[in-house]
N, C-alpha and C positions, 0 to 999 in steps of 0.2 A: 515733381509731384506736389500736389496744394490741393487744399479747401474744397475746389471745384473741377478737382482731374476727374472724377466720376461724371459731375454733371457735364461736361466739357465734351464727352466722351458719347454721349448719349445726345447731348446737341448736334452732333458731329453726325450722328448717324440719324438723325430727324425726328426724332424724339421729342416731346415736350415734359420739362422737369418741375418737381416741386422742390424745397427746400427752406427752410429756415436758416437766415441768415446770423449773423450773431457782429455786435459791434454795432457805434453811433456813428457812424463815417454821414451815415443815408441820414438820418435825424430829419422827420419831417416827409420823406420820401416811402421812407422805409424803415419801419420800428424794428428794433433790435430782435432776433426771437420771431418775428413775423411769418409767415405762410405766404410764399413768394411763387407764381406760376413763372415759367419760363420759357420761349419756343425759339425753336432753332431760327435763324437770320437765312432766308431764303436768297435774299437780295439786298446788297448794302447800300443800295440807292434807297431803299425802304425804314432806314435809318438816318433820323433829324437829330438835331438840338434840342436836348433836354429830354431825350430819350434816354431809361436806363437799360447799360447793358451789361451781359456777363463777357467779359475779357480781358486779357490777359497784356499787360503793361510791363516791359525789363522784367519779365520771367514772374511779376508776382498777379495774383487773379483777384478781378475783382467784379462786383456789381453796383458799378459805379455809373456815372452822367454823362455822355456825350454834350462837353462843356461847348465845341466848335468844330466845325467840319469845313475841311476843303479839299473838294474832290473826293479820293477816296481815300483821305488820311482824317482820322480824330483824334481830338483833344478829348483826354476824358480826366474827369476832376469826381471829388464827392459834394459832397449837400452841406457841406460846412466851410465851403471855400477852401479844400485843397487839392492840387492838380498834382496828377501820376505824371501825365504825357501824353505824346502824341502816338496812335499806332498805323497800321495799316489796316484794312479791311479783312485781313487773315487772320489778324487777331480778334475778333468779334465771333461771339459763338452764340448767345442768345438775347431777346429781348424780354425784357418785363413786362407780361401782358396783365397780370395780376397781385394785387395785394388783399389778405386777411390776416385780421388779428388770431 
């Protein structure tokens, strides 16, 4: 269980979530404390590079960058130059559709 097992939960079931994030990982992307919207990933073909998303990396969550893609594995990193890893497409639960202060 983590940060995002509620919203993860609620993605899961087609939901779209709000949330304030907390931490500088995003810096630039996504201000600490920010008003973050989020919708469930219908289709992982519908997810690019430099997309941010909510998912989950060696068991920890994050809403971090789709640093690279091949096929249906991502590289996800943060906005300050550091990479989690690679997952698969089951790990992916929502996209960033919005940011407010």
């Amino acid at each position: 269980m983590g940060w995002a097992t509620g919203y993860i939960a609620k993605l899961s079931a087609g939901e779209t979530v709000q949330f304030r994030p907390r931490g500088h990982s995003m810096k630039g992307r996504v201000a600490d404390g920010a008003l973050v919207t989020v919708e469930p990933i219908v289709d992982a073909e519908s997810i690019d590079v430099d997309d941010v998303v909510l998912c989950r990396v060696r068991g920890s969550q994050y809403l971090h960058l789709v640093k690279a893609r091949r096929g249906q594995r991502f590289l996800i990193g943060n906005n300050v130059g550091g990479i989690n890893g690679w997952i698969g497409a089951n790990q992916l639960f929502g996209k960033l559709v919005r940011v407010e202060p």
